[in-house]
Biopython code that builds the backbone (N, CA, C, O; Angstrom):
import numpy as np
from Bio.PDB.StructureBuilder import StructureBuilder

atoms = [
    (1, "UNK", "N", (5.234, -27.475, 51.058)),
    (1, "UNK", "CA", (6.030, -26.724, 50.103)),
    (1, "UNK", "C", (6.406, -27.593, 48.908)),
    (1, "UNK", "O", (6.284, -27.246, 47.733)),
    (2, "UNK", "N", (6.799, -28.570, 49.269)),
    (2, "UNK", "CA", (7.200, -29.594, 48.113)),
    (2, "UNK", "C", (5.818, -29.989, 47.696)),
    (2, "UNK", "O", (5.941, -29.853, 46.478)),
    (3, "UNK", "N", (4.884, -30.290, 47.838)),
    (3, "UNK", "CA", (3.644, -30.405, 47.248)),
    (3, "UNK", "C", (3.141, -29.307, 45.979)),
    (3, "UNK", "O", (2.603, -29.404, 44.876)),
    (4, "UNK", "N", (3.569, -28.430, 46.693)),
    (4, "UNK", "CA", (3.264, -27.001, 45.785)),
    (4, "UNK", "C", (4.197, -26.971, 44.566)),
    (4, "UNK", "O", (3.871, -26.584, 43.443)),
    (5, "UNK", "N", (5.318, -27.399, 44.913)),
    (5, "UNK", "CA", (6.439, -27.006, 43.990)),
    (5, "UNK", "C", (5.879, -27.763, 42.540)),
    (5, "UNK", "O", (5.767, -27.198, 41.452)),
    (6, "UNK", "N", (5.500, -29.476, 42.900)),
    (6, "UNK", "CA", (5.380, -30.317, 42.129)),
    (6, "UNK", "C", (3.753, -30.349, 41.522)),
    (6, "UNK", "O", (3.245, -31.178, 40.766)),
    (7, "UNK", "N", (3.081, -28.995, 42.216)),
    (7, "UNK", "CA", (1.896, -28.870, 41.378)),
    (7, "UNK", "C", (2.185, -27.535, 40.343)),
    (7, "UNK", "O", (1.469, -27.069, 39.457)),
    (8, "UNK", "N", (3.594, -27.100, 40.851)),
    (8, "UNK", "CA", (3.754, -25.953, 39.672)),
    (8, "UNK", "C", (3.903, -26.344, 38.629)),
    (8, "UNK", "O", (3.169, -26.303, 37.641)),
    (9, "UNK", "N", (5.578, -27.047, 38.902)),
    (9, "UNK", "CA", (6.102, -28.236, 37.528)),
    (9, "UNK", "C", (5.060, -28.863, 36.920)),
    (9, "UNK", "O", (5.141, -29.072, 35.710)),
    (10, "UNK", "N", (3.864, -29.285, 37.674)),
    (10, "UNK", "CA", (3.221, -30.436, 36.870)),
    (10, "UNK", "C", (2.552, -29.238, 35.951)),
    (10, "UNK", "O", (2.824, -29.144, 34.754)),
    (11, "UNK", "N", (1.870, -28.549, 36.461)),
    (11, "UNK", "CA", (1.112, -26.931, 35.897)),
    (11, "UNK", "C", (1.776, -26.255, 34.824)),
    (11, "UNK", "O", (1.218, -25.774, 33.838)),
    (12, "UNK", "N", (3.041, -26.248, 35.084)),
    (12, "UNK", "CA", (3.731, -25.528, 33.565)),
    (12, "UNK", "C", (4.245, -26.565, 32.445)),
    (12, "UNK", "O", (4.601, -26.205, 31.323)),
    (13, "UNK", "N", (4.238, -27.727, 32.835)),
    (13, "UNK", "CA", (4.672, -28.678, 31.479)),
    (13, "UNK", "C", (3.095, -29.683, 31.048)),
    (13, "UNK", "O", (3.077, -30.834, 30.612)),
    (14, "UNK", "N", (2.089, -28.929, 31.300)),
    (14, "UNK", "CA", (0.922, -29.338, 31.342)),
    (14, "UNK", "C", (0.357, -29.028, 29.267)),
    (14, "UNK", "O", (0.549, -28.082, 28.502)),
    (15, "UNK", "N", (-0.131, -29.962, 29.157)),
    (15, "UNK", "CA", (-0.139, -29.799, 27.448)),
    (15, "UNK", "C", (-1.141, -28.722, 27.200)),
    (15, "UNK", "O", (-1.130, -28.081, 26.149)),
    (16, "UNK", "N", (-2.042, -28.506, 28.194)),
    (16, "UNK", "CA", (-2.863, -27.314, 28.097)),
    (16, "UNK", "C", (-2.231, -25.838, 27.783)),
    (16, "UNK", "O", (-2.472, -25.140, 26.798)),
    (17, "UNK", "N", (-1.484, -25.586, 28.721)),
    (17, "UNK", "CA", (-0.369, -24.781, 29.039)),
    (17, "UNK", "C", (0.431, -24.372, 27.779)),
    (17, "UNK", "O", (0.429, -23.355, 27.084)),
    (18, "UNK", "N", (1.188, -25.663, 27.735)),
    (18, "UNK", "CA", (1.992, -25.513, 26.623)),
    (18, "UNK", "C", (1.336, -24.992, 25.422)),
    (18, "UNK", "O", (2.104, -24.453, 24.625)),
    (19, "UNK", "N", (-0.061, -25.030, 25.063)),
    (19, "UNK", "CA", (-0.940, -25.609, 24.005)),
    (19, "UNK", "C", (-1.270, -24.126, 23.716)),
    (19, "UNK", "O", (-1.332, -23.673, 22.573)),
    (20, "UNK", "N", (-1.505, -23.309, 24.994)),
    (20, "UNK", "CA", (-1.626, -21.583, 25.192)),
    (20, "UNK", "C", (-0.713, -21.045, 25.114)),
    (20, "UNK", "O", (-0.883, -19.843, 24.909)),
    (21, "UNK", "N", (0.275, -21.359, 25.179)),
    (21, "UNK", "CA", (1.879, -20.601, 24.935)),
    (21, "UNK", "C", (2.200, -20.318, 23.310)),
    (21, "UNK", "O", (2.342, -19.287, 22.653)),
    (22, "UNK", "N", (2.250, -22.039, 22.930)),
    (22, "UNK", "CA", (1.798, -21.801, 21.069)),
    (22, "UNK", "C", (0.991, -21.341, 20.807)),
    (22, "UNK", "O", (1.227, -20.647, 19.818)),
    (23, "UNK", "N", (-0.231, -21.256, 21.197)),
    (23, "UNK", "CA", (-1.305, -19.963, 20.244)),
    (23, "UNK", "C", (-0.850, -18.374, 20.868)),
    (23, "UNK", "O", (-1.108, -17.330, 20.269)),
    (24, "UNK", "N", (-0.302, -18.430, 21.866)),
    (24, "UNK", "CA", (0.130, -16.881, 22.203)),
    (24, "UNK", "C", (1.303, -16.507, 21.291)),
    (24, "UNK", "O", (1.525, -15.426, 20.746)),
    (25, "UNK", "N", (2.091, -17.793, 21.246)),
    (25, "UNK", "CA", (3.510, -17.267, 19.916)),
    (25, "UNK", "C", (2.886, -17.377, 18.928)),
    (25, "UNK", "O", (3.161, -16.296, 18.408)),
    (26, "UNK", "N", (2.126, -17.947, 18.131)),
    (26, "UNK", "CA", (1.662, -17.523, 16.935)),
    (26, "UNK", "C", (0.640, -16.204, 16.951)),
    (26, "UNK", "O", (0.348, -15.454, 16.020)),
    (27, "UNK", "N", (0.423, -16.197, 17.641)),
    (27, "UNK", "CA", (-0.668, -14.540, 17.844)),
    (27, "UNK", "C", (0.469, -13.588, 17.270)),
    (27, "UNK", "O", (0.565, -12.968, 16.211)),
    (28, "UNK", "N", (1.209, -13.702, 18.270)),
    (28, "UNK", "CA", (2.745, -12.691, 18.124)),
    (28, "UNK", "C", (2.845, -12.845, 16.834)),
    (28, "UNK", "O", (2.804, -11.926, 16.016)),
    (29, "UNK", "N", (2.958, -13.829, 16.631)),
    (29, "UNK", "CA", (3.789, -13.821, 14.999)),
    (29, "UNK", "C", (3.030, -13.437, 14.095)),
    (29, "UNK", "O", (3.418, -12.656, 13.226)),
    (30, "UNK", "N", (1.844, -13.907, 14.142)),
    (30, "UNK", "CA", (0.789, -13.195, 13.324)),
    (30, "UNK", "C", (0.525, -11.984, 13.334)),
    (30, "UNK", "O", (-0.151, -11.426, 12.469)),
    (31, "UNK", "N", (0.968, -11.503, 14.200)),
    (31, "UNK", "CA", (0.394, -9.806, 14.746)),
    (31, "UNK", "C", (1.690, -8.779, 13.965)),
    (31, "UNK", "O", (1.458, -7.693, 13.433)),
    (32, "UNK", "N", (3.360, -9.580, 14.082)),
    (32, "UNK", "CA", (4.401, -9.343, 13.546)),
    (32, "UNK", "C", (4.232, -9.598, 12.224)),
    (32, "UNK", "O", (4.805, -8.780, 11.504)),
    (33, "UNK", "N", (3.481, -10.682, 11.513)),
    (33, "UNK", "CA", (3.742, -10.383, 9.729)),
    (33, "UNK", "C", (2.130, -9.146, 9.610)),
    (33, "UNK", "O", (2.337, -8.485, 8.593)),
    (34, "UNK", "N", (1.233, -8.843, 10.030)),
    (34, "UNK", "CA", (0.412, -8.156, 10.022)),
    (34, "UNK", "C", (0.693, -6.580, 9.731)),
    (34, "UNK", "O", (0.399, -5.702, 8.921)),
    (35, "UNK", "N", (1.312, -6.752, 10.700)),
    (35, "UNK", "CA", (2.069, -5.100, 10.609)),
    (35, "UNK", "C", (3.175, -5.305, 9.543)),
    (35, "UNK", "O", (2.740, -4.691, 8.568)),
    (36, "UNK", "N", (4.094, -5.717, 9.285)),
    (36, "UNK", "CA", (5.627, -5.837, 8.174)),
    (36, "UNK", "C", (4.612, -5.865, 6.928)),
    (36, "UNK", "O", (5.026, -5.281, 5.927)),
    (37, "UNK", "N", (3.108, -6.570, 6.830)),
    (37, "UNK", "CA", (2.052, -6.065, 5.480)),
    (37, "UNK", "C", (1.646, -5.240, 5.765)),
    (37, "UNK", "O", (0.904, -5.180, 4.784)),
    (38, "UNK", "N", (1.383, -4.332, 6.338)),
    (38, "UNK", "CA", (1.029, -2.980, 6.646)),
    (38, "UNK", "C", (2.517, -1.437, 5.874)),
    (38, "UNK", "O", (2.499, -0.338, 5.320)),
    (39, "UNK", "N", (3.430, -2.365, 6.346)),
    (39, "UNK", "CA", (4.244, -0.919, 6.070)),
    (39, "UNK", "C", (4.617, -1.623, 4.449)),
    (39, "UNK", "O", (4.995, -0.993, 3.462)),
    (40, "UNK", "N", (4.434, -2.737, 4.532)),
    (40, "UNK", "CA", (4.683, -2.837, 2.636)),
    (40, "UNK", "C", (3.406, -2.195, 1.928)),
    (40, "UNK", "O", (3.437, -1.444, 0.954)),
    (41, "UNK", "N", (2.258, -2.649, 2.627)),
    (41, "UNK", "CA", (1.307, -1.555, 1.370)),
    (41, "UNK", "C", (1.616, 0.128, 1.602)),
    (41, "UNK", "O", (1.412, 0.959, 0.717)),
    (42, "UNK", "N", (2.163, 0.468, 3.012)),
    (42, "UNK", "CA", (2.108, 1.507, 2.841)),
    (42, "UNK", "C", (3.416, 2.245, 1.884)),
    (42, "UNK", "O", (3.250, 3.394, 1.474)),
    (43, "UNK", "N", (4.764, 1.458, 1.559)),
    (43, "UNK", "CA", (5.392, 1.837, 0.930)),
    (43, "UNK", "C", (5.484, 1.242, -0.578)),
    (43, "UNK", "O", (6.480, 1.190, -1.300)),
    (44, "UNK", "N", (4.277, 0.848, -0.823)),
    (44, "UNK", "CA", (3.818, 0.572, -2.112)),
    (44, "UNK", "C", (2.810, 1.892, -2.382)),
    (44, "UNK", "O", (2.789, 2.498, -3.453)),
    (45, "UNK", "N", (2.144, 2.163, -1.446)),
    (45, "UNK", "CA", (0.955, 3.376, -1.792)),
    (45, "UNK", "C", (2.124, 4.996, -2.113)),
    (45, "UNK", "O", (1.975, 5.798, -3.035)),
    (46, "UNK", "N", (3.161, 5.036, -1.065)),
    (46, "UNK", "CA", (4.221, 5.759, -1.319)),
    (46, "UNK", "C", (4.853, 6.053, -2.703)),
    (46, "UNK", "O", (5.076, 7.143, -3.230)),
    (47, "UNK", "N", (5.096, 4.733, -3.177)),
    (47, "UNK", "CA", (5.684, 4.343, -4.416)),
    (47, "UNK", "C", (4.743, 4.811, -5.510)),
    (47, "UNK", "O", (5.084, 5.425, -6.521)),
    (48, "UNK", "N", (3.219, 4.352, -5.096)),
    (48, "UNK", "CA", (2.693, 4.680, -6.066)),
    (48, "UNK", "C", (2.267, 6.450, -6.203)),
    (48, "UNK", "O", (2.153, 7.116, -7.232)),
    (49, "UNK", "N", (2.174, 6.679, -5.424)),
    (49, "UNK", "CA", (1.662, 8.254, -5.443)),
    (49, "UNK", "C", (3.064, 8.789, -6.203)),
    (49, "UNK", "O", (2.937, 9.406, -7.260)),
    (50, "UNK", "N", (4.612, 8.505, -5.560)),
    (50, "UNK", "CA", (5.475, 9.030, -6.787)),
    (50, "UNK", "C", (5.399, 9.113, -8.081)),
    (50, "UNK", "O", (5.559, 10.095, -8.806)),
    (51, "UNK", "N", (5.009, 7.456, -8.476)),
    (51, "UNK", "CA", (4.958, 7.243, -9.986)),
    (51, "UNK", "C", (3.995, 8.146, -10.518)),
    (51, "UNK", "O", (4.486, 9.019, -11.234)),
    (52, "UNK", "N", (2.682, 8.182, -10.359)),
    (52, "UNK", "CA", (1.811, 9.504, -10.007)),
    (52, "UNK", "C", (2.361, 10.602, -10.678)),
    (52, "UNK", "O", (2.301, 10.798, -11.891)),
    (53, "UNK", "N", (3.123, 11.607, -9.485)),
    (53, "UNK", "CA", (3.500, 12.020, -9.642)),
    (53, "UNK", "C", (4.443, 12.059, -10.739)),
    (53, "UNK", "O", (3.718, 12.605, -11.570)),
    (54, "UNK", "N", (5.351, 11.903, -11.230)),
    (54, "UNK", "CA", (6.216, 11.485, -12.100)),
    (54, "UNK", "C", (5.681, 11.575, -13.520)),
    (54, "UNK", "O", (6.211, 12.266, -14.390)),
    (55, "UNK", "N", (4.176, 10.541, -13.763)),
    (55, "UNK", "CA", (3.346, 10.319, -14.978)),
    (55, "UNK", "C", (2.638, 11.920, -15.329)),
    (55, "UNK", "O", (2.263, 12.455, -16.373)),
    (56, "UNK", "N", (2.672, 12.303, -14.048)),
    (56, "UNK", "CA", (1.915, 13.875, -14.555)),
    (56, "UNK", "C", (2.931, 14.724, -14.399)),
    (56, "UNK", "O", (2.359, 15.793, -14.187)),
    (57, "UNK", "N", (4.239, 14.946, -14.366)),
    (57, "UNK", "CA", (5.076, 15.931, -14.736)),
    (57, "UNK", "C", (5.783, 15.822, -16.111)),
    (57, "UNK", "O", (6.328, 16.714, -16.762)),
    (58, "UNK", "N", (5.571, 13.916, -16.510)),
    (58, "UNK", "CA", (5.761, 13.756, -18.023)),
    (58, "UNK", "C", (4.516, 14.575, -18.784)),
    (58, "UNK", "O", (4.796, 15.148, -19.837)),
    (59, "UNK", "N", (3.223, 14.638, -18.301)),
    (59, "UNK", "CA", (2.285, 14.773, -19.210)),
    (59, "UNK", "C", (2.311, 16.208, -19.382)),
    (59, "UNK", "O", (1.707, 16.918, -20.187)),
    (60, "UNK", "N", (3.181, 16.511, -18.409)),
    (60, "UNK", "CA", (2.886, 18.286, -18.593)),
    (60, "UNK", "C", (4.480, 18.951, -19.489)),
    (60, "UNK", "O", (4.692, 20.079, -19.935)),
    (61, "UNK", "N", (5.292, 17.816, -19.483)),
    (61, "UNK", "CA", (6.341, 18.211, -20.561)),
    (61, "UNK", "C", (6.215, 17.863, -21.705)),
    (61, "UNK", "O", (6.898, 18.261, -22.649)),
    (62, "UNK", "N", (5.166, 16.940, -21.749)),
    (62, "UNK", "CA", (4.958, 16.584, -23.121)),
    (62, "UNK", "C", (4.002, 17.754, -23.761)),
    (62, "UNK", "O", (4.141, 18.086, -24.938)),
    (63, "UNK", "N", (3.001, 18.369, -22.885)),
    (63, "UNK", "CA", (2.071, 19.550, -23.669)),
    (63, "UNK", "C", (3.076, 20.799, -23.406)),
    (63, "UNK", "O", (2.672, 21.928, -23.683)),
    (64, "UNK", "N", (3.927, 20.678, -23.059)),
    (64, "UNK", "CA", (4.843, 21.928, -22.964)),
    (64, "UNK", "C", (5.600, 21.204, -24.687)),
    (64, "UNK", "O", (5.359, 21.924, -25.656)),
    (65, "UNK", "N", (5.955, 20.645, -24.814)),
    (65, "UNK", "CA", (6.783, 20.244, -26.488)),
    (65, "UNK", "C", (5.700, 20.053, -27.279)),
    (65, "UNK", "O", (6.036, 20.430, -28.402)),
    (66, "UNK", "N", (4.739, 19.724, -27.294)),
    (66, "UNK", "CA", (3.319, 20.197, -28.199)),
    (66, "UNK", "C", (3.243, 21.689, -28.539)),
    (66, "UNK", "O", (3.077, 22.178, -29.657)),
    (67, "UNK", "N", (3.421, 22.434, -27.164)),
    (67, "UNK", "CA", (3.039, 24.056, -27.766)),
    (67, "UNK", "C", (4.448, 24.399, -28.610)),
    (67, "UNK", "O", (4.538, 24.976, -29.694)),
    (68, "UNK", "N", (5.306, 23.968, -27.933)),
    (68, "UNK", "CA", (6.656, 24.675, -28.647)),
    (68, "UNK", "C", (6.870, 23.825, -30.481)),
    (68, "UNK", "O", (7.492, 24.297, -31.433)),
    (69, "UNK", "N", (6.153, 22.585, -30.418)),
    (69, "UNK", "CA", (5.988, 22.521, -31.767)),
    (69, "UNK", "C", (4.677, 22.992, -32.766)),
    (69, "UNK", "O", (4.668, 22.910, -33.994)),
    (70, "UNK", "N", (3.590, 23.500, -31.909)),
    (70, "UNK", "CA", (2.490, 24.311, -32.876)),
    (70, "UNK", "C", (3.158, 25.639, -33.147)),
    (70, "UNK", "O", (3.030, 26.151, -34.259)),
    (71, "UNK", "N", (4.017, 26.355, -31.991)),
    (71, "UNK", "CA", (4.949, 27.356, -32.183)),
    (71, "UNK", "C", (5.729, 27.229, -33.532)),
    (71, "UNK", "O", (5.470, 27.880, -34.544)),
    (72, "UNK", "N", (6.689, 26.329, -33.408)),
    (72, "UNK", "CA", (7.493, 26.039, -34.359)),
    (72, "UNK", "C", (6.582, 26.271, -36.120)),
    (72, "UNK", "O", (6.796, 26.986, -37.099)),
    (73, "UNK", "N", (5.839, 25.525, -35.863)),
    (73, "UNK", "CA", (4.783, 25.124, -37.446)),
    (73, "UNK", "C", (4.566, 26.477, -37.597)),
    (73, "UNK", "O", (4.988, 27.006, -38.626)),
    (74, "UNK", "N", (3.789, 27.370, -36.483)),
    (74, "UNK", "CA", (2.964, 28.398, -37.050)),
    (74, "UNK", "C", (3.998, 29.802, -37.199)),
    (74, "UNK", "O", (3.605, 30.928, -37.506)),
    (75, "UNK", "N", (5.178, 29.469, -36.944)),
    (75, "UNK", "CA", (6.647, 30.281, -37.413)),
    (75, "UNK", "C", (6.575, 29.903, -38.712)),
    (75, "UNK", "O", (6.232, 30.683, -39.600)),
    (76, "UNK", "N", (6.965, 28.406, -38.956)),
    (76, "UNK", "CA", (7.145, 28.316, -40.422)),
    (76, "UNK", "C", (6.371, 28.461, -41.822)),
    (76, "UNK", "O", (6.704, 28.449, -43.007)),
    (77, "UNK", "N", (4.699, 28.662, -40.816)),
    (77, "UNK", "CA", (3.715, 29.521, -41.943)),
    (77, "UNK", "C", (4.252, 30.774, -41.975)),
    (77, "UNK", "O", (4.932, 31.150, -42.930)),
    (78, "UNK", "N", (4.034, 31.408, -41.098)),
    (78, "UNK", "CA", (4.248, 32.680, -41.156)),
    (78, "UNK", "C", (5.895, 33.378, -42.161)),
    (78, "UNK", "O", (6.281, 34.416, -42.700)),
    (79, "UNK", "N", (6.279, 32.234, -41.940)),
    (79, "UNK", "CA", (7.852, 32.356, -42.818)),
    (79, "UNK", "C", (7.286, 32.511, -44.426)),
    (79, "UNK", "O", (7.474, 33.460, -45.187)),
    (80, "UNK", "N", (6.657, 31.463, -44.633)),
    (80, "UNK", "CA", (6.081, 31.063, -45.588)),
    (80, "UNK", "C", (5.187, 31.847, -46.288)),
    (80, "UNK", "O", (5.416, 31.898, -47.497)),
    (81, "UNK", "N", (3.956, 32.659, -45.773)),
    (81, "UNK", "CA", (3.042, 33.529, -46.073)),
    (81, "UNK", "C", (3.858, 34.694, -46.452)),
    (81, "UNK", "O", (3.589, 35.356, -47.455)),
    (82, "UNK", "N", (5.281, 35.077, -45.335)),
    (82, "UNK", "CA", (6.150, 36.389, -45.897)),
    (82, "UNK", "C", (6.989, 36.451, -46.925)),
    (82, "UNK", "O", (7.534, 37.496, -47.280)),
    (83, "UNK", "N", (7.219, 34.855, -47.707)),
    (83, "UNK", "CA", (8.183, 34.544, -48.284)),
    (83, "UNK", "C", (7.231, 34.806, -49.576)),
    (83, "UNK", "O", (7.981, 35.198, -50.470)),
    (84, "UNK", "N", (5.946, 34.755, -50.027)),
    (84, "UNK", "CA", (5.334, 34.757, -51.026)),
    (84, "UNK", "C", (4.803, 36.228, -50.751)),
    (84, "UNK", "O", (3.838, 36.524, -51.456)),
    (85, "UNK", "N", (5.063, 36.818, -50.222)),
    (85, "UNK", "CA", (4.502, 38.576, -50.149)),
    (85, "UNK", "C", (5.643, 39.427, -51.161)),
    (85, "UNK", "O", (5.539, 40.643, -51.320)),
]
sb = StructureBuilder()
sb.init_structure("model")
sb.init_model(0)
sb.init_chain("A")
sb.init_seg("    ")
for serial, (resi, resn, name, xyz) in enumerate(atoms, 1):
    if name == "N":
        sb.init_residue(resn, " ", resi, " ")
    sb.init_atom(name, np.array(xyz, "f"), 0.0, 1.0, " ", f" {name:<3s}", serial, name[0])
structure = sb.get_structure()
């Protein structure tokens, strides 16, 4: 029994051992910043599809104040054409 015990101890403070424990915690850790870059691109792709969004509800208020100023102009011909009648 005591033979065994002191081939465990020797077995777990063995540099091999130890040597697999650090590449298993860095796996982990690597596997942990892997994913935390995963949900940042995905809340960058988020971000970006808003802005997206956003750039094309400007573009569509801006051709909405385009028509209301060809409106405007083609009032003030028409003002104009009645004003010389």
């Amino acid at each position: 029994m005591r033979e065994l015990l002191e081939f465990l101890v020797l077995s777990l403070t063995s540099p091999v051992l130890l040597l697999l424990l650090l590449l298993l915690l860095l796996l982990v850790l690597d596997l942990l910043l892997l994913l935390l870059l995963l949900l940042l691109l995905l809340l960058l792709l988020v971000l970006d599809l808003l802005l997206l969004l956003l750039l094309l509800l400007l573009l569509v208020l801006d051709l909405l104040l385009l028509l209301l100023l060809l409106l405007l102009v083609l009032d003030l011909l028409l003002l104009l054409v009645l004003d010389l009648l």
